[in-house]
C-alpha positions, 0 to 999 in steps of 0.5 A, spaced: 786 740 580 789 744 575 788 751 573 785 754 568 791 757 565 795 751 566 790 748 561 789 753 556 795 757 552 793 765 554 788 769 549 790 770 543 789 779 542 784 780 537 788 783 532 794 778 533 788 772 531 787 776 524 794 778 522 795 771 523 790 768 519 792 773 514 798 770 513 796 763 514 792 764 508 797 767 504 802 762 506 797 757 504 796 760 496 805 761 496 805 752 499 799 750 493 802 754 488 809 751 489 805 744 491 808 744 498 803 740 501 805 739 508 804 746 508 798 747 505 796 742 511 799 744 517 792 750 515 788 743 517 785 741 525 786 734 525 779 732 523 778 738 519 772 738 514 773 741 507 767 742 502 769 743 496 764 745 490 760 739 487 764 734 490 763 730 497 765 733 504 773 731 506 774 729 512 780 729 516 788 730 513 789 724 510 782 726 505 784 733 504 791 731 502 789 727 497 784 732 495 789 738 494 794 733 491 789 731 485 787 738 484 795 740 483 796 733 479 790 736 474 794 742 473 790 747 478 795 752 480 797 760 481 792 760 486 791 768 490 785 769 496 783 775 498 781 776 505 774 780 506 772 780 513 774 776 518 770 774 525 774 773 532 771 771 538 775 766 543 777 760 540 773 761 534 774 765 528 771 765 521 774 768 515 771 770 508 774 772 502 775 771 495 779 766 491 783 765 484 786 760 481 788 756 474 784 751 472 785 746 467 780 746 461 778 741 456 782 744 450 789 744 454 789 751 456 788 753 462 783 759 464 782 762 471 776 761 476 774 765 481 770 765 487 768 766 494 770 762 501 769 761 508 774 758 513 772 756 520 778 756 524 779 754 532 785 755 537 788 749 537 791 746 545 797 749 542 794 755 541 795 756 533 789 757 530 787 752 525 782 750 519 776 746 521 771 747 516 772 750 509 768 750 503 769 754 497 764 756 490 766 758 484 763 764 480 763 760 474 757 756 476 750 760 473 745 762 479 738 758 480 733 760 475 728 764 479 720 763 477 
């Protein structure tokens, strides 16, 4: 019989696990702007889900990378986040933050969407922590009409 410790990679310190989910997300914007998808996708577990606004869930990397590939080729780019909060206990981590980003629009310009997100992370066995589920929500949607 092993040892724990053996089995798992040693605890990852609080502020070690925020830092690098920062710079993770920042990465992650610098890659989608420059259409690097093989970083974008190295945020992803194996079998993340993405649920992106008023689109069918994603699962799994070939989905994702087909999602962020037909976001870049219909000219979604200068993307920024803005991380608000971040939660950590354990092998988990939840990350809240805003989003900007260049949207095509109909009349061949372009214009900026705004919105919040929320990322899912978990220590993978090699110990990084990656995306396992994300969804995102544009400002631009109106709010439900209240009665």
């Amino acid at each position: 019989m092993s040892s724990p410790s053996a089995e798992r990679p040693p605890p990852v310190q609080n502020e070690n696990v925020k830092a690098k989910i920062r710079t993770n997300m920042t990465q992650f914007a610098i890659a989608f702007n420059r259409g690097d998808l093989e970083t974008v996708l190295g945020s992803y577990a194996a079998d993340a889900v993405v649920l992106p606004p008023r689109s069918p869930a994603v699962q799994g990397l070939p989905g994702i990378r087909q999602l962020f590939e037909s976001l870049l080729a219909a000219g979604y780019c200068n993307s920024a986040v803005e991380l608000e909060r971040i939660e950590h206990s354990g092998d988990i981590a939840l990350a809240v933050g805003r989003y900007s980003v260049q949207i095509p629009t109909k009349s061949a310009s372009s214009d900026v969407d705004r919105g919040k997100y929320v990322g899912h992370w978990r220590r993978m066995s090699d110990g990084q922590f990656r995306v396992t589920l994300s969804m995102w929500y544009s400002d631009r949607w109106h709010r439900f009409s209240e009665p």
